[in-house]
DOPA-82130 format. One record per residue (C-alpha): x, y, z. Coordinates in Angstrom, 3 decimals, always signed. Layout:
# residues N
<rec c1="X" c2="Y" c3="Z"/>
...
//
This chain:
# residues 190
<rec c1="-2.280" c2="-79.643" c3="+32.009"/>
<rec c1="-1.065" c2="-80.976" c3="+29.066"/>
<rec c1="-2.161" c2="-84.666" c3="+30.045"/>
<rec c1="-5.869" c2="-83.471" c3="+30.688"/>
<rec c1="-5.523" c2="-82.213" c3="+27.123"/>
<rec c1="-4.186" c2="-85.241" c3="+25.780"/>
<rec c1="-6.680" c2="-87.175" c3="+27.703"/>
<rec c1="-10.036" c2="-84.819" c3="+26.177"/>
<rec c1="-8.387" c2="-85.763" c3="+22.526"/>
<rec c1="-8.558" c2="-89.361" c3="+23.324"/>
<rec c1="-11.873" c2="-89.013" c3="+24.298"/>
<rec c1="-12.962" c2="-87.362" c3="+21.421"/>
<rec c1="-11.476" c2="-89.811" c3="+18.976"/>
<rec c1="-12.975" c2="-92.729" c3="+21.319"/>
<rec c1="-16.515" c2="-91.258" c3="+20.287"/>
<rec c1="-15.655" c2="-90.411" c3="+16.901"/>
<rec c1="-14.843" c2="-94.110" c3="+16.115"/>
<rec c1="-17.541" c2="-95.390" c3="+18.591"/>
<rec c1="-20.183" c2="-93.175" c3="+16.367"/>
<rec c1="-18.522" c2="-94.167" c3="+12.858"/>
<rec c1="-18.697" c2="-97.944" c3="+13.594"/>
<rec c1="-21.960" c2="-98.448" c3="+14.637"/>
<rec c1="-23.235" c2="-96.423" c3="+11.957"/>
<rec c1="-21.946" c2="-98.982" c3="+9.875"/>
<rec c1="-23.280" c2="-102.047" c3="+11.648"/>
<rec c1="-26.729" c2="-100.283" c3="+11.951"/>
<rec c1="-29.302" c2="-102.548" c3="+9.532"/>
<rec c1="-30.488" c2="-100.617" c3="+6.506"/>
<rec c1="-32.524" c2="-103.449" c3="+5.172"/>
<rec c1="-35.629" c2="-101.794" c3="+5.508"/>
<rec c1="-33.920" c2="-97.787" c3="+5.604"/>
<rec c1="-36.988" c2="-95.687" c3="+4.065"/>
<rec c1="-34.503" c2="-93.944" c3="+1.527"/>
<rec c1="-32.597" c2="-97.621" c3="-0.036"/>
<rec c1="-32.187" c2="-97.340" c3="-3.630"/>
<rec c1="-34.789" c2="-94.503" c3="-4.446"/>
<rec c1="-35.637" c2="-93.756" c3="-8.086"/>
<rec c1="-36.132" c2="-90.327" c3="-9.377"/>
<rec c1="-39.110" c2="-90.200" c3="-11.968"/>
<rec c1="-38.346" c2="-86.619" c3="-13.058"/>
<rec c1="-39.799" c2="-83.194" c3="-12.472"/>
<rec c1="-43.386" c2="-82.267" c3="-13.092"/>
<rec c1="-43.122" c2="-78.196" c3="-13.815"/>
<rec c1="-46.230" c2="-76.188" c3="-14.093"/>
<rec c1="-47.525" c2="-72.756" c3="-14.392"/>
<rec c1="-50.560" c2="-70.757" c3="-15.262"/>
<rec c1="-48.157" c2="-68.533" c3="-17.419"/>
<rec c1="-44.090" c2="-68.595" c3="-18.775"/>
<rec c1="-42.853" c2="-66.208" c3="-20.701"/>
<rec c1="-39.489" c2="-64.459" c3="-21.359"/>
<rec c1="-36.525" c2="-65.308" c3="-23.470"/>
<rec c1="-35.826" c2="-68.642" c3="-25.052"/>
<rec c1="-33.377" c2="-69.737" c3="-27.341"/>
<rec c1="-33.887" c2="-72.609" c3="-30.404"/>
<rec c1="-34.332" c2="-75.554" c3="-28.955"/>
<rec c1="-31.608" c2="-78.124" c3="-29.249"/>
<rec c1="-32.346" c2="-81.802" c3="-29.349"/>
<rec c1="-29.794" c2="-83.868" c3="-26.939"/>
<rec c1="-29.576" c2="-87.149" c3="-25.273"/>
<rec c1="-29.730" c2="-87.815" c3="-21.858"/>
<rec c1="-30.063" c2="-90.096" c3="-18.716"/>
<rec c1="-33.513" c2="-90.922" c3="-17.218"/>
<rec c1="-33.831" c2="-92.959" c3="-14.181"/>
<rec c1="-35.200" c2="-95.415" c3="-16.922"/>
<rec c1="-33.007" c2="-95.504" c3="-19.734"/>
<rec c1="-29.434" c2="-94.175" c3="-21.020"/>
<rec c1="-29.202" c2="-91.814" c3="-23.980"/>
<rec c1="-32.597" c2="-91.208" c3="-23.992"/>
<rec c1="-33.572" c2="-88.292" c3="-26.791"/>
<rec c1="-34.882" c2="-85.018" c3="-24.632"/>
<rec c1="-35.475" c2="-81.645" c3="-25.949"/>
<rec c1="-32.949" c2="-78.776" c3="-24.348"/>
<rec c1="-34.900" c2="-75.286" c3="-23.537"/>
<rec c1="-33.003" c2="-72.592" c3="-22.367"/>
<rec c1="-33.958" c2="-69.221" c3="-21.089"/>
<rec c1="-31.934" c2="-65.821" c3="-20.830"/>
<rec c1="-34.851" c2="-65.043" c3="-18.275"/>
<rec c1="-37.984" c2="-66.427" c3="-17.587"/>
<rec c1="-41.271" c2="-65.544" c3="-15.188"/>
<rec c1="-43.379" c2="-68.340" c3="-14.190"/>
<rec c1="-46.955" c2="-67.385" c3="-12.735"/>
<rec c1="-48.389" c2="-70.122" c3="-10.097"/>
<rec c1="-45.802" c2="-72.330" c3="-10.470"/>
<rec c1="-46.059" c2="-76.208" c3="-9.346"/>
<rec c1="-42.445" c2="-78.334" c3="-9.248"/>
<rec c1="-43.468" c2="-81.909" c3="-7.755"/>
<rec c1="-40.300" c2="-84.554" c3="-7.730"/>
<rec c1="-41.508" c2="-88.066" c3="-7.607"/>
<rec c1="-39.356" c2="-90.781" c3="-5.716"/>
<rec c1="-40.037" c2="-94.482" c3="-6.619"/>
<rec c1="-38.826" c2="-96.064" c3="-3.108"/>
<rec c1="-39.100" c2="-99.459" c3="-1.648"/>
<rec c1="-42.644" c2="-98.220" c3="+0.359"/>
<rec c1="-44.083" c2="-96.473" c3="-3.052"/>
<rec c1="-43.907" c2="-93.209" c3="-4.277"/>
<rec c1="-43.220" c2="-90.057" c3="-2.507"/>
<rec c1="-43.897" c2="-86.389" c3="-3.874"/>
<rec c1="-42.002" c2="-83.461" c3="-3.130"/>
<rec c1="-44.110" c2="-80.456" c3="-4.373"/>
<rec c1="-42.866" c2="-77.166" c3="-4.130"/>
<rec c1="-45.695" c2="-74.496" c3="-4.960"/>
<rec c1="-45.145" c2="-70.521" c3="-5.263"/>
<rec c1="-48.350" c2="-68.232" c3="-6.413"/>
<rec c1="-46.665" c2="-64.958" c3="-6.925"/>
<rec c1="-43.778" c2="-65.037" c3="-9.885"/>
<rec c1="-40.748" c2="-67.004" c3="-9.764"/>
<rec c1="-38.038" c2="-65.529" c3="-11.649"/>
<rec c1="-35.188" c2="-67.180" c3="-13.528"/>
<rec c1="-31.979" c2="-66.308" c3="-15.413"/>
<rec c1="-30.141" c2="-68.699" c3="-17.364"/>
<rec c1="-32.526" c2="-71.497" c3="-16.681"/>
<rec c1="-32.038" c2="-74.345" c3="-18.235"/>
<rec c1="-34.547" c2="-77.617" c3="-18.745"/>
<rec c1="-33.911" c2="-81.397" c3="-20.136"/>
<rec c1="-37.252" c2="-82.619" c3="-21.142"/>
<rec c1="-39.184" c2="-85.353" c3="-22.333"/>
<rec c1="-42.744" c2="-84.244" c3="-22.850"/>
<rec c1="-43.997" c2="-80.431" c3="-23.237"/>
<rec c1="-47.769" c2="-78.914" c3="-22.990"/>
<rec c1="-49.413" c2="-75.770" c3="-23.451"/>
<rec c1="-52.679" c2="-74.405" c3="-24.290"/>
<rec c1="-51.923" c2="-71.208" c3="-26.220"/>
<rec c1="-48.844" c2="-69.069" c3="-26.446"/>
<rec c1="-48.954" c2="-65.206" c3="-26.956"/>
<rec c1="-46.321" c2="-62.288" c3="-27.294"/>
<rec c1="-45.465" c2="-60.676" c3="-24.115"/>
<rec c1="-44.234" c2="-57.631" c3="-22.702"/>
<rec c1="-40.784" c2="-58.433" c3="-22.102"/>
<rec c1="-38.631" c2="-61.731" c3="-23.980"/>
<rec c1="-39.669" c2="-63.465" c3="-27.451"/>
<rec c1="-42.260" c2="-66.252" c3="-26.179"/>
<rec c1="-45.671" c2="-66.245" c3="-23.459"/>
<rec c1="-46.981" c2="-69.753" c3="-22.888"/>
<rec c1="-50.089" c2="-70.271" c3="-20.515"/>
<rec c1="-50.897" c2="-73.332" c3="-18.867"/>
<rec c1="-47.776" c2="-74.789" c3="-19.139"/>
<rec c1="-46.980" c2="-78.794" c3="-17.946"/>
<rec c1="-43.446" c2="-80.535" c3="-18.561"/>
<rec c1="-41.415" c2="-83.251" c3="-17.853"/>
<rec c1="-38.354" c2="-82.171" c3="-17.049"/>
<rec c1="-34.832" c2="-84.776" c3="-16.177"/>
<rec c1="-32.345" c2="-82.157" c3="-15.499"/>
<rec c1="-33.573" c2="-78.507" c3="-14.585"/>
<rec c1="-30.386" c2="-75.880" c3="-13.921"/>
<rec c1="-30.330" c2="-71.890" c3="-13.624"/>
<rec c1="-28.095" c2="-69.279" c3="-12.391"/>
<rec c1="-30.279" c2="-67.485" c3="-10.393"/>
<rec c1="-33.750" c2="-68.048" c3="-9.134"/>
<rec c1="-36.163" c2="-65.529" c3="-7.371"/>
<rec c1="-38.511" c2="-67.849" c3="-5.118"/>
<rec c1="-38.952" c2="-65.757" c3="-2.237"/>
<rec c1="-42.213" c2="-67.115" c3="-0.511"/>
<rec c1="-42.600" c2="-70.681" c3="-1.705"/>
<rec c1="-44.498" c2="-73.975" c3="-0.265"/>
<rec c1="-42.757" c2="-77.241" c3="+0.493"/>
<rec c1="-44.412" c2="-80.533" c3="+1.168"/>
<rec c1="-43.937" c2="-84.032" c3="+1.424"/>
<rec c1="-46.442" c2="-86.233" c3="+0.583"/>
<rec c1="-47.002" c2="-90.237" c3="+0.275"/>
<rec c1="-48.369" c2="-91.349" c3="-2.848"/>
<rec c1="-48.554" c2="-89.851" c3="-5.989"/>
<rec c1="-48.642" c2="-90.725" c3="-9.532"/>
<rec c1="-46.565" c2="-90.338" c3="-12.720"/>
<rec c1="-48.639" c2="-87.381" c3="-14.384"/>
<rec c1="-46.466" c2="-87.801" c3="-17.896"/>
<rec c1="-44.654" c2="-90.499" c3="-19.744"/>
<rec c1="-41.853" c2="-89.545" c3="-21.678"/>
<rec c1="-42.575" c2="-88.804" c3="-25.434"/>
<rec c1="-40.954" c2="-90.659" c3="-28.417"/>
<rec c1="-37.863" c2="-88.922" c3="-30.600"/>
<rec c1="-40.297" c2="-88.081" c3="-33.437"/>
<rec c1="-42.622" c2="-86.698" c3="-31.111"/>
<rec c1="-39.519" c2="-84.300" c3="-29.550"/>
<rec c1="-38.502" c2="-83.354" c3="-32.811"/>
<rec c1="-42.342" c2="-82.424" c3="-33.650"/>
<rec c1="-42.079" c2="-80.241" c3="-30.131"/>
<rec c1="-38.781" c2="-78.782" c3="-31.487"/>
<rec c1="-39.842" c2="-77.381" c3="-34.768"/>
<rec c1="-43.220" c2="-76.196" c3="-33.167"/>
<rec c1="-41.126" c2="-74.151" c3="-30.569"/>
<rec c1="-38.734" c2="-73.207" c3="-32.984"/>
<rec c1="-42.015" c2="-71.611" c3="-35.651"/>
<rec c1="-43.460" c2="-69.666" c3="-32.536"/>
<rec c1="-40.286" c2="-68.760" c3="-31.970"/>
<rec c1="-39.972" c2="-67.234" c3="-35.285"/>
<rec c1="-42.879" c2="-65.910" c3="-36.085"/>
<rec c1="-43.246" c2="-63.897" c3="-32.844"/>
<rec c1="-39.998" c2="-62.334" c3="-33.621"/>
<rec c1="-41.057" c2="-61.005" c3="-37.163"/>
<rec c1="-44.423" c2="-59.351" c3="-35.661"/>
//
């Protein structure tokens, strides 16, 4: 008994090593995944709105370049109507995009965004939080949150794709940041 048991653990280790090695010796040279590059997030919705705090300017790392200025937006809570995330991936065989799409509201608390490049068409006072936004794009490096409500959501991969927004300049974030920062404002005083 206790050699057949001995003799099972030897085979197990056998295949264990036999599987690590020639994983190792397998050629990667032309492995679809080899040094991908992550462009950023492309965030979109028909509507925000909730809480937001003064934004904060910061510096960051893009894909691209160290300490690069970004604008920090955080949320207590947000909603997001018809919301769009798409990740692009430079690899070796060209870009893929990872698009995750959701048409009812997705719901955040504590979210919290590192971006480069903001749009809007209008913004509005809602029901609930300090800020509304409609037709909302940005360009978003680091993207966290507590909690997220997402409960029927789309996921696909696709080839191809193209970079939908180039980073903006510091002067250009700091434009962003007081423009936030008066809506901001003034919304609270009404």
């Amino acid at each position: 008994m206790i050699v057949l048991i001995r003799r099972n653990n030897t085979i197990k280790i056998i295949i264990v090593l036999v599987l690590t090695f020639s994983g190792l010796f397998l050629l990667t040279k032309d492995s679809f995944a080899s040094n991908p590059t992550i462009i950023g997030f492309i965030i979109e919705a028909k509507q925000m709105e909730g809480t937001m705090r003064n934004p904060v300017m910061i510096t960051g790392d893009t894909s691209e370049q160290k300490d690069r200025p970004m604008l920090e937006l955080k949320f207590d809570n947000l909603s997001a109507k018809n919301l769009i995330i798409k990740k692009l991936v430079e690899t070796p065989k060209g870009l893929i995009t990872i698009e995750i799409t959701h048409k009812d509201s997705a719901l955040f608390n504590h979210l919290s965004l590192h971006i480069t490049n903001a749009e809007f068409s209008e913004h509005y006072l809602p029901s609930a939080g300090n800020i509304g936004l409609k037709n909302v794009k940005l360009l978003a490096h680091q993207v966290t949150a507590d909690n997220l409500s997402l409960p029927q959501f789309n996921l696909s991969f696709n080839d191809g794709g193209k970079v939908e927004m180039e980073p903006k300049s510091e002067e250009e974030l700091l434009y962003m940041k007081a423009v936030l920062e008066k809506l901001i404002n003034s919304i609270q005083q009404q």
